[in-house]
C-alpha positions as CSV (number, residue, x, y, z in Angstrom):
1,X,6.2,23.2,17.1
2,X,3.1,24.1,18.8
3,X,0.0,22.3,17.9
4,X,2.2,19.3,15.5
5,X,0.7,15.8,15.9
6,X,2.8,13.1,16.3
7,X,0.7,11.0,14.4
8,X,1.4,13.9,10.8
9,X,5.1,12.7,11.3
10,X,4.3,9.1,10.7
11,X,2.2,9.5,7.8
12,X,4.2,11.3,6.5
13,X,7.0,8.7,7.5
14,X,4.1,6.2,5.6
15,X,4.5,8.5,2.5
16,X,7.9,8.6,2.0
17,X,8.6,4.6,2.4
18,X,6.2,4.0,0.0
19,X,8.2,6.5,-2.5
20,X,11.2,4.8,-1.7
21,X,9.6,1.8,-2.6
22,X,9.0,-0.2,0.1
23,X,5.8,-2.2,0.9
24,X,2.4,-2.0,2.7
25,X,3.6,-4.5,5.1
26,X,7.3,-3.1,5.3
27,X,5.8,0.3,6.0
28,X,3.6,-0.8,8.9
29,X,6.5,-2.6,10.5
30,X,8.3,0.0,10.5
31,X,5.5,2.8,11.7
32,X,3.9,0.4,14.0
33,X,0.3,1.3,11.5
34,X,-2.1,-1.9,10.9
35,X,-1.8,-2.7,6.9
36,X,-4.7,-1.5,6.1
37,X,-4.3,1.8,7.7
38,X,-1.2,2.2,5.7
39,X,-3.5,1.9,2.3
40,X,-5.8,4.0,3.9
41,X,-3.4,6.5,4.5
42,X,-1.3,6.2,1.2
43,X,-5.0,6.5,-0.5
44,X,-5.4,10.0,0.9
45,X,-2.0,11.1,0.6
46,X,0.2,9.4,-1.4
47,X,-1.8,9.6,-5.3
48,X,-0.7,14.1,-4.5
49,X,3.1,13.2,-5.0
50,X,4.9,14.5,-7.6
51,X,7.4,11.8,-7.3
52,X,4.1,9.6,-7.4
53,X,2.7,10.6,-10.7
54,X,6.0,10.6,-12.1
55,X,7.1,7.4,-11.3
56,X,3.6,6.0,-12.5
57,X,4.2,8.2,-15.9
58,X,7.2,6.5,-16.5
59,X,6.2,3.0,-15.7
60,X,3.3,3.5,-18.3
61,X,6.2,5.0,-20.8
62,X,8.5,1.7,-20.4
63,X,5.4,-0.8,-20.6
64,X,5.0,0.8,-23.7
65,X,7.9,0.6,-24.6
66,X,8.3,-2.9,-23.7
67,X,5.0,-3.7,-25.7
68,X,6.2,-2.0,-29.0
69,X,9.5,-3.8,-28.3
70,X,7.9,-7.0,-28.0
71,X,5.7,-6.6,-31.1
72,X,8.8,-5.8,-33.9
């Protein structure tokens, strides 16, 4: 593909394993980025996930949920 940078594959590689849920420090073992490059680059990209907000939506739902649990 003419005029692809390598370095769109990994962070988009960086994007992914942090939607699979893996950590800052997994994901830069495994892309060969410095830790804070992987923040750096999940702060630009990653908050523009759908999977991202929903997964965030639905953690706020269950610690709701949890709370009004806990408070019967």
């Amino acid at each position: 593909m003419r005029g692809l940078l390598l370095r769109w594959l990994r962070h988009t590689a960086v994007v992914r394993l942090a939607e699979a849920g893996v950590s800052t420090l997994g994901i830069a073992a495994v892309t060969g980025h410095a830790p804070k490059t992987v923040e750096t680059i999940l702060e630009r990209y990653h908050v523009r996930t759908k999977k991202a907000a929903r997964r965030a939506f639905t953690a706020r739902l269950d610690a709701e949920a949890a709370e009004a649990e806990k408070n019967k």
